[in-house]
N, C-alpha and C positions, 0 to 999 in steps of 0.2 A: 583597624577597621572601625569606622565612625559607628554610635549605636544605631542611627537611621539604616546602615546598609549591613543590619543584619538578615540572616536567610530569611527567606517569606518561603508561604505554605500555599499554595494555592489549591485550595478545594473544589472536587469536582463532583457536583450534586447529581441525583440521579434525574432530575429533568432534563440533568443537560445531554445523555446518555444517547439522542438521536437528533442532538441541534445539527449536528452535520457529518464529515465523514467520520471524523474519529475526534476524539481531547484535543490533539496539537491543531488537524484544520482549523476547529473552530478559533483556536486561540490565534496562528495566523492571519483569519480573513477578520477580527478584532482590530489585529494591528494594521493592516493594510486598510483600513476603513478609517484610523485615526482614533479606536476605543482602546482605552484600557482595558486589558484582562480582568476582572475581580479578584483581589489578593489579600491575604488574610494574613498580615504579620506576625510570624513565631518568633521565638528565641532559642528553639529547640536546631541542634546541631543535623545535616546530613548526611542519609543513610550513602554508602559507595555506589557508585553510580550501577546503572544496568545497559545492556545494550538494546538496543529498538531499533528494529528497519522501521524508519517510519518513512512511508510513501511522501517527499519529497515535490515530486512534479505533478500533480493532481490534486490543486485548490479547489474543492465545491464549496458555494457558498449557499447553492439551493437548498443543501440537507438530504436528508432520506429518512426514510420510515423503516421498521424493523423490518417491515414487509414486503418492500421494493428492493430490487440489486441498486446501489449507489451506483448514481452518476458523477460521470470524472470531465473533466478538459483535461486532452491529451495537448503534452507541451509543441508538439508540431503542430498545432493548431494557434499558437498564443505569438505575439508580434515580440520584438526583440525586447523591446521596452515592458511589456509585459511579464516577459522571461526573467528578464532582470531583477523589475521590482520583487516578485516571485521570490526568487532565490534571497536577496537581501533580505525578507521582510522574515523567511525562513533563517536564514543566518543568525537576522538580529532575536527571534524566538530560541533558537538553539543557545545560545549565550546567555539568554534568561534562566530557562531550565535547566541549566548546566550548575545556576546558582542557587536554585531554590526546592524544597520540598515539594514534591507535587504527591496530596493523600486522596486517593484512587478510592471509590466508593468499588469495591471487590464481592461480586456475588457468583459470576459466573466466569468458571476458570480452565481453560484450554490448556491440556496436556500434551504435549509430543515428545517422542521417545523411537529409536529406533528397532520396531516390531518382531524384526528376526533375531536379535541379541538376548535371549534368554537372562543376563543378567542383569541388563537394564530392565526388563518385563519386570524383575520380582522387584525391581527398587521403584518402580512406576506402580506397582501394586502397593509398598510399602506408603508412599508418601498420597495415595489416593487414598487410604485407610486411616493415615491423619489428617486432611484435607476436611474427611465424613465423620469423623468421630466429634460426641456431642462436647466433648473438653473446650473442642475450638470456640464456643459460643454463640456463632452464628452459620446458619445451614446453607455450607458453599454446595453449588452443582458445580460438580467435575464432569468434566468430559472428555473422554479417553476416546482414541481410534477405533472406528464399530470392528479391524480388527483381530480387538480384545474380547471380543462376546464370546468369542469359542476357544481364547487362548488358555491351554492348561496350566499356565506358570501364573499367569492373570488370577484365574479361576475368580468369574465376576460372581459366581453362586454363591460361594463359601464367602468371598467379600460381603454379600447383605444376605448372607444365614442370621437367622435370629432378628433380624433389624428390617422388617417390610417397608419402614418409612424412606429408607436407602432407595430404595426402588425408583425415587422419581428426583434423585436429587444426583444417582449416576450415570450420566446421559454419553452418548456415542456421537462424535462425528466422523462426517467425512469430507472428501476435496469441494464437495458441490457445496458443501452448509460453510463449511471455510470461504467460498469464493462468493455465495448469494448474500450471507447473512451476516458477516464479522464484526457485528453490533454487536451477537451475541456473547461474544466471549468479553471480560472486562480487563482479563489479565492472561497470559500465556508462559507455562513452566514448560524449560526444554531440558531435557536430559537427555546427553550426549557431547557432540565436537562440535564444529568449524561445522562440519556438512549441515548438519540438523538444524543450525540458524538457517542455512542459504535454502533447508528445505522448508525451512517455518517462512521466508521470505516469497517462497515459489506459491507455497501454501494459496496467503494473503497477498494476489496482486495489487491489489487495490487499498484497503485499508489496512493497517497492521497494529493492532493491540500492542500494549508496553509488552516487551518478550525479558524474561530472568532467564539465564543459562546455567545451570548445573555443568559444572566439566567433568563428561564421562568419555573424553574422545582422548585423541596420542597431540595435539598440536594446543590449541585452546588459544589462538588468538580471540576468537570471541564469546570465550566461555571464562566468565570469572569467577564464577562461586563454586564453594564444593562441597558436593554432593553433603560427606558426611556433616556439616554446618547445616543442613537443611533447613531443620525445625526452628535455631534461633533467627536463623534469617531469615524465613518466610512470617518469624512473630514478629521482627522488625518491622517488615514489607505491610502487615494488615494492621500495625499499631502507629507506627511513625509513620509510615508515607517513604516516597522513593525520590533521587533524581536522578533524571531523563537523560540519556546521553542520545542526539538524536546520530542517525547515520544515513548517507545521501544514498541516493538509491537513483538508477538511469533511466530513463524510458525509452528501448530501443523497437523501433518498429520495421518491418519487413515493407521494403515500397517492390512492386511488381511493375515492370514493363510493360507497358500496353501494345499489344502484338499488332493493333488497328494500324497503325501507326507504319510499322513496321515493313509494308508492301512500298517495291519501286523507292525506298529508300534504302541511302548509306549514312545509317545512324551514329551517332557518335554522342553517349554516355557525358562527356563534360559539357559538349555544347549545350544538350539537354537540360543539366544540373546548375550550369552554373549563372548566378544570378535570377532573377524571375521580372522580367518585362513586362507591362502591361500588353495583353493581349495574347500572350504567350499560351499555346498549347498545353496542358498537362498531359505528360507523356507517360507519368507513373500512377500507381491507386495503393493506397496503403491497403495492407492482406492482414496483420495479428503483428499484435502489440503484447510487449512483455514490458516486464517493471526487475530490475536485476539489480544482486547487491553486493557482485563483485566484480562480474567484466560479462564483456560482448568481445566474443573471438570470429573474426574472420578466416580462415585457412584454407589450406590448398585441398581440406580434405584428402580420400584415399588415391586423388590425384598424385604420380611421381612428377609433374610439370610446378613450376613454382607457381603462384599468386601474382596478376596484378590486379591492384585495387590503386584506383581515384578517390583522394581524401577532401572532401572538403572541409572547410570550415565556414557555416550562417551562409553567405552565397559566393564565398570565394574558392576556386580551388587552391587547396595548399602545395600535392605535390603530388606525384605518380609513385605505388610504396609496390617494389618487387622482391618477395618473400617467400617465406611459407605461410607467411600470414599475418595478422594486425589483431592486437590486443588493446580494448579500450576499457580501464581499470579504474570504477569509482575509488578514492581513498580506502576506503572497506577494504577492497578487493586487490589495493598493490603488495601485501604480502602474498599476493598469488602465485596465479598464473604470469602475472604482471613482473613478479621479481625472479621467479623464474626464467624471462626472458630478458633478462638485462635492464629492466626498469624502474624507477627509485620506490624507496620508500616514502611513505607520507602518512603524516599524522593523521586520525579520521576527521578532525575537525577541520583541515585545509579543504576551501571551496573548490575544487578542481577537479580536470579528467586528465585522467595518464595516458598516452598513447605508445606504445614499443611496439616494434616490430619484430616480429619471430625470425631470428635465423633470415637478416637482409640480406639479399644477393651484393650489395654493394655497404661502402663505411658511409656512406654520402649521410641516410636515412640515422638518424639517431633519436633514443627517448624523450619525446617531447610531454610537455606542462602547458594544458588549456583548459582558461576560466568556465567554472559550471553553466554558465549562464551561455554559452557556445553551441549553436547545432549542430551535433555533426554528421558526414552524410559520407556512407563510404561505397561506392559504387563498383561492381565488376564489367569491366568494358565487353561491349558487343563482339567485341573480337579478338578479346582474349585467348590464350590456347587452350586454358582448359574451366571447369568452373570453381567455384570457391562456395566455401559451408560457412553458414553462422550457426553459433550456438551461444544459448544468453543463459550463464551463472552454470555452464555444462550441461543445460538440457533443453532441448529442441531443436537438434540440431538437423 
């Protein structure tokens, strides 16, 4: 390694804290503008990397204020070329901070932990009480699930007995301050498995804080640090600085049939979808949009009748898939549900969507590999026999 292409640090000041949605947008809409990032050359070696959902398809470059919910561009709204550049400009970021330290000005810190597990409660108790203690140097606000207020293994009383200044420096959230205000957190400690990311992921649809995992679950694909390491590693994390491992994340939205439509016709779902004509009808209206960071499942639900679903791909259809249903599995998410149903593995830094189908009725349909930058659009025909359930990352279905 030549000395020029030693790691860099890049520093992130506390001005920049509401230039826009999160660290990484801003540093995105940078590159896609043709700026250099500001970089701060070290010689200091990097810390193991961490995992981050970082929201993916949602460049703002307008900003936000502490005070307002961030505005997004939803990617069904952006032209192919848009998409594109999008995803590349994200790629070429990802392969940045994959090489460099990034040191996180850390004041305000998001706890999550799963609340019924009594013995993660006392070890979320334990690493909140070194988080608050004056040793640290500088006064983090933690903030723990509101709840903890009443939890007895918690016991948030006896944590600031003796200590009134604690009072305003351990603060509570919940899903609404996750979802209006995700500025406020600067950093997020998970303690737990697999699920607790995809529930820190559910959390922050929208913007997603750098997330550290503690592995306190049975699997730990995306939980790499442990628990008992705690303390040196989190002295690491507020003295050296971290680097970023980003992870793609999908944005699947619900499009609704428009029933107007519908009278004195015999409608037909492909004819509808595929392609877009100038002058053409819009027959569908998007209903609620999710952000997911491991798969979107189609199924037959508690239907005994199998699935058909129409696939398409940007404005082509691909193919008719009849099933018990259709798995679409960011990189994240093909150790899932995805490889459960006969679909490959892939590394998380490969740009792509996995598609398997659950249990084909035929050998025809087999696991397909399509570029991120692809729309895809999976529809249930009007005449289907029976209906089919989406659920995005297992919930909402």
């Amino acid at each position: 390694m030549k000395s020029s292409e030693r790691p860099e640090v890049l520093m992130r000041g506390v001005g920049q804290r509401f230039g826009s949605q999160c660290f990484v947008h801003k540093l995105v809409g940078k590159t896609s503008m043709g700026e250099q990032p500001r970089v701060e050359d070290k010689s200091e070696g990097t810390l193991e990397s961490i995992d981050e959902a970082a929201d993916t398809t949602a460049d703002n470059r307008n900003g936000a204020s502490p005070s307002e919910e961030p505005r997004a561009t939803h990617s069904r709204l952006l032209t192919k070329k848009q998409l594109s550049e999008m995803a590349l400009n994200v790629r070429n970021m990802a392969k940045k901070l994959s090489s460099v330290k990034v040191k996180l000005n850390i004041r305000n810190i998001f706890l999550l932990t799963k609340a019924h597990d009594n013995t993660l409660v006392a070890k979320t108790r334990e690493l909140t009480d070194w988080l608050l203690s004056d040793e640290r140097g500088i006064e983090y606000t933690v903030y723990v699930e509101d709840t903890m207020k009443d939890n007895k293994v918690f016991d948030a009383a006896g944590l600031l007995k003796g200590n009134r200044n604690l009072e305003k420096r351990l603060k509570y959230w919940n899903n609404e301050l996750a979802k209006k205000r995700p500025h406020t957190f600067d950093f997020c400690i998970l303690l737990g498995g697999d699920g607790t990311v995809l529930y820190s992921s559910w959390i922050f649809q929208r913007v997603v804080p750098p997330v550290l995992s503690f592995a306190m679950g049975s699997l730990g694909f995306l939980t790499k640090f442990d628990f008992n390491d705690y303390k040196p590693t989190m002295e690491k994390v507020f003295a050296d600085g971290v680097t970023i491992s980003l992870r793609l994340r999908f944005e699947g939205t619900v499009m609704r049939s428009m029933k107007e439509y519908a009278e004195g016709e015999n409608r037909d779902v492909v004819e509808e979808l595929i392609g877009e004509e100038p002058g053409d009808t819009r027959t569908h209206k998007p209903d609620v949009t999710f952000e997911i960071l491991n798969d979107i499942v189609v199924d037959r639900g508690p239907s005994p009748t199998m699935s058909t679903i129409e696939l398409f791909g940007d404005s082509d259809h691909l193919t008719t898939v009849q099933a018990d249903g259709i798995c679409v599995a960011t990189p994240t998410g093909s150790t899932a549900y995805n490889l459960a149903a006969g679909g490959s593995l892939c590394h998380p830094e490969n740009p792509v969507i996995l598609v398997t189908a659950i249990c084909a009725h035929t050998l025809s349909f087999r696991p397909i590999v399509l570029p991120d930058t692809m729309v895809l659009r999976l529809a249930v025909p009007y005449d289907a026999r029976s209906n089919s359930w989406a659920s995005f990352d297992g919930r909402e279905r």
